[in-house]
C-alpha positions in Angstrom: 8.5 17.2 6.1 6.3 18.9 4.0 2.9 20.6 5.5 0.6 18.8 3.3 2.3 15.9 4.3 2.6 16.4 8.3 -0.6 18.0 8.4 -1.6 14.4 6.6 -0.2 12.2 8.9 -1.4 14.2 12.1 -4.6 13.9 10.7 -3.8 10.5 9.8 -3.2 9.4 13.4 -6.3 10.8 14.6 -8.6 8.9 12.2 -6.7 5.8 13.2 -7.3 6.3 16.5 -11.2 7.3 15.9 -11.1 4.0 13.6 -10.1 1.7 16.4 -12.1 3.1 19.2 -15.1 2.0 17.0 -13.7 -1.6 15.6 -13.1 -2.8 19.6 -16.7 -1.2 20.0 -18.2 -3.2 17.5 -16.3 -6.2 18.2 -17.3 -6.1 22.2 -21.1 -5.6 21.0 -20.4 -8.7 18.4 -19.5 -10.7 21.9 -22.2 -9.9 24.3 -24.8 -10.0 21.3 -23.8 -13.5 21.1 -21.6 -14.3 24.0 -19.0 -15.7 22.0 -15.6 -15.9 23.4 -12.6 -13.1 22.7 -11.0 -14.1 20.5 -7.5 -15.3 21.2 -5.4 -14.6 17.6 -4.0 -11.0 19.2 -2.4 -13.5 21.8 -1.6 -15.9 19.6 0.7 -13.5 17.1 2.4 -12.1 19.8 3.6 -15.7 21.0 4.3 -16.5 17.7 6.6 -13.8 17.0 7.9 -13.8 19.7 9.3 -17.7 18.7 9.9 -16.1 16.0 12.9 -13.6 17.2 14.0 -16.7 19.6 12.3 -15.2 22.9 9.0 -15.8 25.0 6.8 -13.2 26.9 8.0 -14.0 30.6 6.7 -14.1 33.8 4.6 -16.6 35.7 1.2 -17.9 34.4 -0.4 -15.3 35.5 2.0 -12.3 34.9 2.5 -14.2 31.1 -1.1 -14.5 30.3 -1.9 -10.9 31.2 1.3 -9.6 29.3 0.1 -11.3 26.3 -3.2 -10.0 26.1 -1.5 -6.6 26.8 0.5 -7.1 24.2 -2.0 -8.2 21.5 -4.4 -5.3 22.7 -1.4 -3.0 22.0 -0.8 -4.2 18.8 -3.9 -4.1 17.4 -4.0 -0.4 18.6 -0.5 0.1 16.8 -1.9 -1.5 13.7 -4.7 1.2 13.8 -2.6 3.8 14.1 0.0 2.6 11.6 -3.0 2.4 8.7 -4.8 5.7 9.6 -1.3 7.3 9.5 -1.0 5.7 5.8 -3.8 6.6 4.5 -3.8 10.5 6.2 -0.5 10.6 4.2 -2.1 9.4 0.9 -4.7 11.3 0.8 -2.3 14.5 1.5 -0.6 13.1 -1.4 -3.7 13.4 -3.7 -4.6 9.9 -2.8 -8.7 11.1 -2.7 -11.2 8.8 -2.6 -15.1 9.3 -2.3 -16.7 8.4 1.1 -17.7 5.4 1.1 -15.1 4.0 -1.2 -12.7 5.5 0.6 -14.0 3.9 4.1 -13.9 0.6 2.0 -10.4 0.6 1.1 -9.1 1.8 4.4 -11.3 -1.2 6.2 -9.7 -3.5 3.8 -6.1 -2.4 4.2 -6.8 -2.3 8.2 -8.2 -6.2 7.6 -4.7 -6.9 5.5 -2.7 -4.9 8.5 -4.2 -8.1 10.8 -4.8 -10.9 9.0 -1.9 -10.9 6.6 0.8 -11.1 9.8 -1.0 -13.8 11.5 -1.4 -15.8 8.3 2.2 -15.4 7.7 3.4 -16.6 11.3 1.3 -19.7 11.0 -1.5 -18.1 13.3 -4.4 -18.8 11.1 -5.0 -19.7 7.1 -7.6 -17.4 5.8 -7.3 -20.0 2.8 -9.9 -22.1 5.6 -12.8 -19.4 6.7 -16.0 -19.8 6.3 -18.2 -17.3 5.1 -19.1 -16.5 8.6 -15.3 -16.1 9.6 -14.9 -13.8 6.6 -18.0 -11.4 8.0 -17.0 -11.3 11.8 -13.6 -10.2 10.8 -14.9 -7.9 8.0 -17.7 -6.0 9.6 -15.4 -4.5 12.7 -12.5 -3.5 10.7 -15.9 -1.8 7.6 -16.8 0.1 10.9 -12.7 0.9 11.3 -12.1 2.7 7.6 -15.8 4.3 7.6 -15.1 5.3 11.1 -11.7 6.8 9.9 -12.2 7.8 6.7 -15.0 10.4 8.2 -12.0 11.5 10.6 -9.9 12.6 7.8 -12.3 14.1 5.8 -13.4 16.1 8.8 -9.2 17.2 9.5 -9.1 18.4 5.7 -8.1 22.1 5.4 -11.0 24.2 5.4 -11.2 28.1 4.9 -11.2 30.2 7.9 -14.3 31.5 9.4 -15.8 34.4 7.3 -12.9 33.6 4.4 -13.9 33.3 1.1 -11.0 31.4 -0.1 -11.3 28.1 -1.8 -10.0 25.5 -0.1 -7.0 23.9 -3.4 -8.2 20.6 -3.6 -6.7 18.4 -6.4 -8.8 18.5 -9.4 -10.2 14.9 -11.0 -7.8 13.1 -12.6 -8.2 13.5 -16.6 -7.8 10.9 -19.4 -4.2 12.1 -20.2 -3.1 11.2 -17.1 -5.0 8.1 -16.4 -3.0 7.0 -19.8 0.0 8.2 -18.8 -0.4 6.2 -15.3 -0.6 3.2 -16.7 2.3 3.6 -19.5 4.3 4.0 -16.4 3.1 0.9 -15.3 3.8 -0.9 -18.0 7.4 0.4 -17.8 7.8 -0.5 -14.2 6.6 -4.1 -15.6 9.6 -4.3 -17.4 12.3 -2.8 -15.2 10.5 -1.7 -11.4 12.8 0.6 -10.6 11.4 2.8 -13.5 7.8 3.3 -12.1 9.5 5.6 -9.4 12.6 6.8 -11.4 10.4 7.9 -14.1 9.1 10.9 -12.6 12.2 11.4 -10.6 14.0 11.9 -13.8 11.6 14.6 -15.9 10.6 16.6 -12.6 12.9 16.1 -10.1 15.7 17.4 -8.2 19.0 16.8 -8.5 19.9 14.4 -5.7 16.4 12.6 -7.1 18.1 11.9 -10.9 21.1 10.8 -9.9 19.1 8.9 -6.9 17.0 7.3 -9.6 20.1 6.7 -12.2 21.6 4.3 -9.7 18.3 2.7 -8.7 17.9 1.8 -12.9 21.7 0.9 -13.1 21.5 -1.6 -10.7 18.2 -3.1 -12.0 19.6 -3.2 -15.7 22.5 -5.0 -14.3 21.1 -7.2 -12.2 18.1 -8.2 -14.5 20.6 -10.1 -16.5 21.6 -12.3 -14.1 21.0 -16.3 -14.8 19.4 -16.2 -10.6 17.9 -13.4 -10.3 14.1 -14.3 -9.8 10.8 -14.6 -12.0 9.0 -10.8 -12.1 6.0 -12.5 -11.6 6.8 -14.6 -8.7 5.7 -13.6 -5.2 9.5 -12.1 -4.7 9.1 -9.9 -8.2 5.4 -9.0 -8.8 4.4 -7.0 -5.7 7.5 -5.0 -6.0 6.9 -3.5 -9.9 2.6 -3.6 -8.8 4.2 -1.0 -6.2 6.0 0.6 -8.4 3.6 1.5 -11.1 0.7 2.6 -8.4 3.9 4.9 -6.7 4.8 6.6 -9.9 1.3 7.2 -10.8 0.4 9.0 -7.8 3.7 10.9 -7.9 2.3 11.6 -11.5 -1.0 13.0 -10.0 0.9 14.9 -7.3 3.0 16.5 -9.6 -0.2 17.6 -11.4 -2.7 18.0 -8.6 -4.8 15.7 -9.6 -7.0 12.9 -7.7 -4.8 10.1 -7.3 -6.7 6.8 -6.9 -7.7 6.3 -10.6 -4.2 7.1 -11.5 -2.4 5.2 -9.2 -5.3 1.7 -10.2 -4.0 2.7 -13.7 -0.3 2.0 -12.9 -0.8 -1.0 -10.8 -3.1 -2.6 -13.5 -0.3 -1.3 -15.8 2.2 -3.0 -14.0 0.5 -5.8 -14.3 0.1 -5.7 -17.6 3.9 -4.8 -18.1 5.1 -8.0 -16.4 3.2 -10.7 -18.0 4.2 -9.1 -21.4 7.8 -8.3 -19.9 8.0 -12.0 -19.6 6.3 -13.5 -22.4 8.9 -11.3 -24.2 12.1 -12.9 -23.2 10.5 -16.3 -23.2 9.8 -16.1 -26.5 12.5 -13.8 -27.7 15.2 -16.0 -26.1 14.7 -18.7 -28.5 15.9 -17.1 -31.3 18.5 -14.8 -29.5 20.7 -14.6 -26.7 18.9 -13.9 -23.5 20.7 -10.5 -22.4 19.8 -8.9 -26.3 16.4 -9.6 -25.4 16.8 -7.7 -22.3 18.7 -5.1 -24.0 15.6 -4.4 -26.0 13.2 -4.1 -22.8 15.9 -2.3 -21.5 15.4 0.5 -23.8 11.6 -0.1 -24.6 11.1 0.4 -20.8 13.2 3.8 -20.4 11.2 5.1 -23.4 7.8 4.6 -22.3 8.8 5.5 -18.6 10.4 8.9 -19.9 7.6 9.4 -22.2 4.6 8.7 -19.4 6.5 11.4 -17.5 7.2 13.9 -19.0 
């Protein structure tokens, strides 16, 4: 693995770690400020995923009800590991962010980390909270990614003692590549594959072209296919959004530059790239055959991709 990297998600662990130690703090002075109950959706994911995989937590009452809060407890702490390991990694990636923003986003992808799976399993529907739901779960997991984000800054390299070395920081990202980030989107709008190939074709090794060939290939194939699905259905979209933010920051990597305005360039991008990407072969298809529209994004995708990376 590389050092950056490694030394990334070590510090990565740490700050998750930090993170949760002070989200169960906050949330056990929430309770006895108000003496409101625990709450019981930890519990309640674990049993549900558990029916999920066609198994139960075992044991009698008492033996089940204590494995289960055992089990959410270790979840949650898995979950906070999980996300400070993500975002240690990003930011050794270039992925810098200023404090406070920073301990922002990291709350709010610790909040997703939780409420996203029980929403999923049927656990809860975030669609129903009130305003004071939204702020009991948001305040503990704000106090997570401040808590975290602190850690991490605190793990960066630093000089040694007496050194006068400058610590190589990536440099702010500059309007070339912020442009460049989101033509990649755009590409990766129109084929997905192509936010991460991009790169991988003008920079990268060997293994990595031919890697990123096949990825395309199989796209361009498949994209002509009467079933495959809408991009921007909940099956296509996230995937090319993912895409464009990946290849931006692999973008800013390559050029040691600040990553999150880059990689909010390709997502938007991406976006962008999908909703024209399909208003193109809507509209295109009733004058021509479908795959001749395609054929056309086809090659208007490779160009801009190749072009944003070069």
């Amino acid at each position: 693995m590389n050092s950056s990297l490694g030394r990334g998600l070590r510090g990565g662990l740490a700050a998750g770690a930090v993170g949760t130690a002070v989200l169960n703090a906050v949330t056990y002075a929430d309770m006895a400020w108000r003496g409101r109950d625990a709450s019981t959706t930890p519990e309640d994911v674990v049993d549900a995923l558990a029916g999920r995989l066609g198994t139960e937590v075992g044991g009698a009452r008492g033996q089940r009800a204590n494995r289960r809060t055992a089990l959410g407890a270790l979840s949650g702490t898995v979950a906070g590991l999980g996300v400070g390991a993500l975002v240690g990694t990003a930011r050794a990636a270039g992925l810098w962010m200023p404090p406070v923003v920073g301990g922002v986003v990291t709350g709010a992808v610790a909040m997703a980390a939780t409420d996203a799976p029980a929403h999923a399993l049927g656990v809860t529907d975030v669609r129903g909270w009130t305003g004071q739901d939204w702020v009991a779960d948001a305040v503990p997991h704000l106090a997570f990614g401040l808590a975290a984000h602190a850690t991490l800054r605190m793990t960066d390299p630093a000089p040694a003692e007496g050194s006068t070395a400058v610590v190589d920081r990536p440099r702010p990202a500059s309007a070339g590549l912020l442009a460049r980030s989101a033509l990649l989107g755009v590409a990766a709008g129109g084929r997905s594959s192509l936010g991460l190939a991009g790169p991988a074709l003008t920079g990268g090794s060997a293994v990595a072209k031919v890697g990123a060939l096949a990825a395309v290939g199989v796209e361009v194939v498949q994209d002509k296919k009467p079933q495959t699905p809408s991009r921007l259905s909940a099956a296509g979209l996230p995937a090319r959004l993912a895409s464009g933010a990946g290849g931006a920051l692999a973008l800013a990597r390559r050029d040691h530059r600040r990553a999150a305005l880059p990689v909010v360039a390709g997502a938007a991008g991406a976006l962008a790239g999908s909703v024209l990407g399909a208003a193109w072969r809507a509209g295109a298809s009733e004058v021509v055959p479908d795959w001749q529209a395609a054929v056309v994004e086809d090659v208007a995708s490779l160009t801009l991709a190749v072009l944003a990376s070069r």
